[in-house]
Structure formats: structure tokens, C-alpha cells
C-alpha positions, 0 to 999 in steps of 0.5 A: 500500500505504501508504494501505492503512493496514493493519498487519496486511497485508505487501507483499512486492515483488521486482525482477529489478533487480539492487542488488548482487546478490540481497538483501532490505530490509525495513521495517515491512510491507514487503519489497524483494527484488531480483534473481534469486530460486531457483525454490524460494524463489519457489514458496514465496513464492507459496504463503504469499501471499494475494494477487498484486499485479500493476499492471504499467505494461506486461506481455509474457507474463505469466509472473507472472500465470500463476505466480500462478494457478498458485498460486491467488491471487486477482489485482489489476491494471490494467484493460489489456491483456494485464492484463486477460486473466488476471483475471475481475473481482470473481470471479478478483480485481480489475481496477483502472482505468486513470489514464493511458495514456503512450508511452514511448521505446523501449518497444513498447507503451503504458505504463498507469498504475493509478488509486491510489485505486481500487487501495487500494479493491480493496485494501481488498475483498480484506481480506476473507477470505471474499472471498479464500478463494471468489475462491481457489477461482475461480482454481482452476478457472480454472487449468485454462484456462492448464494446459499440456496443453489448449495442446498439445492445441490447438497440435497440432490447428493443426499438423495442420490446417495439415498437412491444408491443405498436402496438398491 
């Protein structure tokens, strides 16, 4: 964000790392918020984001990714599964190249590091409010794909069928 360069961007980043409860830091453009944040608050931090920044070194179920499509927001991250999965590039936002791929102790999966250089590249397309506002639209439509009642739609079609193969 720093090589951005942009005064006129904000970077809000929130940890559920705990520094003495929950509580904000704030310098220049830039905003820390650490620990558990309300639902409320966080729905409404989505709502007034432009964009989802999201170069996770490793992701699970993707909870900020769906939340953040759920919002509308175009995405950037790490071309890394499951990353990956949740952004059509250049249409739904940006896949960031891999710099470095790392084991880590403990961890079950491998880490990925983002290219930094690239990152700000995307950064610096998603200035761009055309871009932004039809990128906007695209996640839209892609929501639909993550909504809920399709999954269960398919989930019982499984169940049923695995019903159907047990009874023969």
C-alpha cells in the first residue's frame, strides 16, 4: 500500500489478533483494527469499501472472500489456491502472482507469498473507477454462484442420490 503512493486511497486492515482487546490505530491512510469486530460494524465496513484486499499467505474457507462478494467488491489476491477460486481475473478483480511458495511448521498447507510489485500494479488498475464500478457489477452476478440456496439445492440432490444408491 505504501508504494501505492496514493493519498487519496485508505487501507483499512483488521486482525482477529487480539492487542488488548478490540481497538483501532490509525495513521495517515491507514487503519489497524484488531480483534473481534460486531457483525454490524463489519457489514458496514464492507459496504463503504471499494475494494477487498485479500493476499492471504494461506486461506481455509474463505469466509472473507465470500463476505466480500457478498458485498460486491471487486477482489485482489494471490494467484493460489483456494485464492484463486473466488476471483475471475481482470473481470471479478485481480489475481496477483505468486513470489514464493514456503512450508511452514505446523501449518497444513503451503504458505504463498504475493509478488509486491505486481500487487501495487493491480493496485494501481483498480484506481480506476470505471474499472471498479463494471468489475462491481461482475461480482454481482457472480454472487449468485456462492448464494446459499443453489448449495442446498445441490447438497440435497447428493443426499438423495446417495439415498437412491443405498436402496438398491
Amino acid at each position: 500500500f505504501q508504494k501505492l503512493n496514493n493519498q487519496n486511497t485508505e487501507l483499512l486492515i483488521h486482525t482477529q489478533h487480539v492487542r488488548d482487546g478490540f481497538n483501532v490505530q490509525e495513521d495517515k491512510n491507514v487503519k489497524l483494527l484488531f480483534g473481534t469486530i460486531p457483525r454490524e460494524e463489519i457489514v458496514r465496513l464492507y459496504q463503504s469499501a471499494d475494494v477487498a484486499m485479500l493476499p492471504s499467505k494461506w486461506e481455509g474457507l474463505g469466509l472473507t472472500f465470500l463476505e466480500s462478494i457478498g458485498c460486491g467488491l471487486p477482489i485482489i489476491t494471490v494467484d493460489a489456491t483456494p485464492m484463486n477460486e473466488f476471483v475471475r481475473n481482470g473481470e471479478t478483480g485481480f489475481l496477483c502472482r505468486v513470489a514464493e511458495r514456503r512450508n511452514y511448521q505446523g501449518i497444513f498447507v503451503e504458505g504463498v507469498h504475493v509478488d509486491i510489485d505486481d500487487m501495487v500494479e493491480k493496485m494501481k488498475k483498480m484506481l480506476d473507477e470505471n474499472r471498479r464500478a463494471t468489475m462491481g457489477k461482475n461480482v454481482r452476478i457472480l454472487a449468485d454462484k456462492f448464494s446459499f440456496i443453489p448449495f442446498k439445492k445441490n447438497i440435497q440432490h447428493v443426499f438423495f442420490d446417495l439415498i437412491g444408491r443405498a436402496d438398491r
